[in-house]
N, C-alpha and C positions, 0 to 999 in steps of 0.2 A: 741819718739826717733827721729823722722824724717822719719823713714823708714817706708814705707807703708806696709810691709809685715811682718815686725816686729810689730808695731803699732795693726795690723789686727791680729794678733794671741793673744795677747796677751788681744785685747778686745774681742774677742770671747773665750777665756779661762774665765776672769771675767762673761761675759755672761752665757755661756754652761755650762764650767765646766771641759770640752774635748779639746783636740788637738789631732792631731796623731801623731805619735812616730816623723817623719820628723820633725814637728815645733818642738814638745818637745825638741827635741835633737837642732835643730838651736839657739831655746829660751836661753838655757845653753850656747852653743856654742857664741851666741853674747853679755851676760851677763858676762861672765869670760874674753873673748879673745876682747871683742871691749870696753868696759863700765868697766873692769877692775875690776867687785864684787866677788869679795869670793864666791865660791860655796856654803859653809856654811852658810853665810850671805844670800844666796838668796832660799835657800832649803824651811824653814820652810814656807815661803809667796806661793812660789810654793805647796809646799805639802797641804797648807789651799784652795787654790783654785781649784786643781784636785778633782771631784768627786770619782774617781780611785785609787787613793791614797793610796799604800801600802809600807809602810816601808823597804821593803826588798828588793823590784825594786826601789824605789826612789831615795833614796841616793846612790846605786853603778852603776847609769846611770849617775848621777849629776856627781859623781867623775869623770866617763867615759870620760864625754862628756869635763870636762873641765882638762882633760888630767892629774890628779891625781893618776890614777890606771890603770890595765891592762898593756899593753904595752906604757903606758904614751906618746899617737902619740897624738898629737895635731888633734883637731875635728873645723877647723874653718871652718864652712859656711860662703859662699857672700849670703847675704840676697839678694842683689838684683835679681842673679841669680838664688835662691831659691823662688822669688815669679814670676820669669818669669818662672821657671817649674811645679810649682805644683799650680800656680795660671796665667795661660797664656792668661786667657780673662780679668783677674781683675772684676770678679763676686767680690769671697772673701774678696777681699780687699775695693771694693766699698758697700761691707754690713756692714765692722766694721768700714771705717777709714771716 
């Protein structure tokens, strides 16, 4: 994607298998609201890649996140800002990108 802290989640997801809820939810967040994919469309590749993987939390986070359901508030993360807080030394980012 360009974005190192996108890039770095998303290859340690293929790696692990794991995220924590922050990426996960960014992950959705800049798939729907920056890259313009269908939730739907990006569900099933997400759900083959999470270890964790349960049906019932999967898809009503997806919808969540990309502001389909609940109170339909939009969920946009700045990645940038998200890998300057939860990755402030650029360890993470320098292990997957």
């Amino acid at each position: 994607t360009g974005f190192p802290f996108v890039d770095a989640c998303m290859r340690s997801l293929i790696h692990t298998g794991w995220l924590n809820f922050r990426m996960r939810a960014m992950l959705v967040s800049f798939a729907t609201y920056n890259l313009w994919l269908d939730w739907k469309k990006i569900a099933c590749h997400l759900a083959r890649l999470f270890l964790d993987y349960e049906p019932g939390i999967h898809y009503p986070q997806l919808q969540m996140q990309a502001g389909t359901t609940g109170i339909n508030a939009m969920r946009v993360y700045n990645v940038t800002k998200q890998g300057k807080d939860q990755d402030p030394s650029g360890v993470f980012i320098k292990k997957y990108v």
